[in-house]
Phi, psi and omega in degrees: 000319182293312170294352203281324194298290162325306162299320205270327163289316176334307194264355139320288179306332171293292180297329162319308192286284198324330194274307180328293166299331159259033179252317185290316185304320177289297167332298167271030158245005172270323201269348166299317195273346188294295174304322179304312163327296178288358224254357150264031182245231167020304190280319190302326176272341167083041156088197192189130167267105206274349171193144204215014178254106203298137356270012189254156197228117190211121178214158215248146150267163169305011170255009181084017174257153174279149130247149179208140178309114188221141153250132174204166188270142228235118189319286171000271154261356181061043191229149203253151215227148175246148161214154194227132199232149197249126175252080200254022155219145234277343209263321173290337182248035158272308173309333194230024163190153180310144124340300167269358153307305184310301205288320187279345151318287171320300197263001146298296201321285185300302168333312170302288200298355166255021168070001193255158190302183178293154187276143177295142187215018158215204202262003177273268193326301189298328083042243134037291219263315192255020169068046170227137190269140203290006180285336176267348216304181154241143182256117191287118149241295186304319199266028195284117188307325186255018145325294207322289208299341166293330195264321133004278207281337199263022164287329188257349176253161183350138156275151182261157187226120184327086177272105186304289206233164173317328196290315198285327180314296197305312185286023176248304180270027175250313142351291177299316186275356169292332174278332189282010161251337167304313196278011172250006304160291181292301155330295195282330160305331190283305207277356142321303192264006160263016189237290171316339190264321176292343149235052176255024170248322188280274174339358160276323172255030162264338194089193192312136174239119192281148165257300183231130199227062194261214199248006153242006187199141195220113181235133168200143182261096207281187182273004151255015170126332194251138157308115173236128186208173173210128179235161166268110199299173168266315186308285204286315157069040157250143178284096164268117184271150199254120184246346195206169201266000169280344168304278192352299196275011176279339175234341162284103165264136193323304184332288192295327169286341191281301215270316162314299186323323217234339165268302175326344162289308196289023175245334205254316186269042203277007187264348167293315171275015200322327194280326147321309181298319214312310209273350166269140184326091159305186168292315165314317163303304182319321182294312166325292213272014146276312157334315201261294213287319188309339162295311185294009202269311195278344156287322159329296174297344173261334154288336159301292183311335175276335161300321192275348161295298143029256146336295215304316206295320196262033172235033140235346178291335203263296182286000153300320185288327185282329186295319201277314140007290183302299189296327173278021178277289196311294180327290243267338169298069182002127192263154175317355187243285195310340167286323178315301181290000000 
């Protein structure tokens, strides 16, 4: 029960991490195209300070880098110490602040500084903001966003289906799971090309990298960044080349190209991994464990020579015993004159 318990957090915690790291990854390529966007404006303002509230402080330069504030109390003197730390990709100040604190940090920031009031954010403020007295207001019925939005989410899911007999269930759920493999199929091409967009900066500057080079299948991670590969069908027992990652995942599991992947760096690379090297044999070890069988060869040979002494010791001891035998035989014999009498 405890492992059963355990695998089942374990594998909570896996998926937790993964949604995490493709969470972050979207995240700074949203907040990327985002700055890229602004980024003659920003400069044109000579950067913009986007939080201003003690102690905490966060603000953009014209090169599109942060700065940002962290205050503490310093054990020593026991006096609270500022320090200002420069933050210069959009993936570090996705690790150290919400997304959406950045983008309304940003449409504060412009607004203040353009002089105009706060944007509204409730049903008062809007009122207020579009000049209606709350007595003229309309009472949402028919149009309620969020019926809409309900009517939305209950749009997209399955209908449920009526089944007479096993056949029609089976021809039902062989339908379903051909669809549950395209979208898992779609999922997994997506999470290729968010892999590809995030490194296609680092991988230029190693170049081409092969992940696998066997005698049916060529996977390689070109220097832009994009996945390439050729596999040998078993029909045609033709070489198909794989160009786009929805080809990839027809034969490809992400898992498994991430993991290829990552052994082939620590190969190419062996100073990124040492704990990999760890566990493989050098030429010392190999010697030792040559050692040790060659010991264990000569233990082998002596425990023979000691069974075959052995042998000898108790097939002289067995002929001591017949000789001692015979003679207490002998002894034990009458002599001829005395048998006479």
């Amino acid at each position: 029960m405890d492992t059963s318990r355990n695998d089942l957090l374990g594998e909570i915690a896996g998926d937790a991490a993964l949604e995490r790291s493709d969470f972050i990854v979207q995240s700074t390529e949203q907040l990327r195209k985002f700055l890229n966007a602004n980024k003659e404006r920003i400069n044109e303002l000579g950067g913009l300070v986007l939080i201003d509230d003690d102690p905490d402080y966060l603000s953009i330069a014209p090169d599109l880098s942060f700065r940002s504030r962290t205050r503490y109390l310093d054990d020593l003197t026991g006096e609270w110490t500022s320090e200002t730390e420069v933050i210069e990709s959009a993936g570090e100040l996705i690790e150290l602040y919400n997304p959406a604190d950045i983008y309304s940090a940003f449409a504060e920031a412009a607004r203040e500084a353009a002089g105009l009031v706060a944007e509204p954010t409730a049903e008062a403020d809007l009122l207020d903001a579009a000049g209606i007295a709350p007595d003229e207001a309309v009472t949402i019925g028919a149009h309620d966003p969020y019926a809409a939005a309900a009517d939305e989410w209950a749009a997209t899911q399955p209908e449920p289906v009526e089944v007479d007999d096993d056949e029609l269930a089976a021809q039902r759920l062989y339908d379903l799971a051909l669809e549950f493999q395209e979208r898992s199929q779609r999922s997994e091409a997506r999470l290729l090309e968010q892999f590809e967009d995030a490194s296609s900066v680092l991988i230029a500057k190693i170049g081409d990298l092969i992940v696998n080079d066997d005698e049916d299948e060529r996977l390689t991670l070109t220097a832009s960044g994009e996945f390439r590969a050729e596999v040998l069908t078993e029909e045609e027992n033709e070489w198909r080349p794989l160009t786009t990652a929805e080809e990839l995942v027809e034969y490809y599991d992400p898992t498994d190209v991430f993991g290829d992947l990552a052994d082939a760096l620590a190969e190419a690379f062996p100073s990124i991994a040492p704990e990999i090297a760890a566990f493989e044999p050098g030429e010392g070890e190999a010697a030792e464990l040559e050692a040790d069988d060659e010991s264990d060869d000569d233990e082998d040979d002596e425990d023979d020579e000691d069974d075959e002494d052995d042998e000898d010791d108790d097939g002289d001891e067995k002929d001591a015993d017949d000789a001692a035998k015979a003679e207490e035989t002998d002894e034990s014999k009458p002599a001829e004159g005395d048998a006479a009498r």
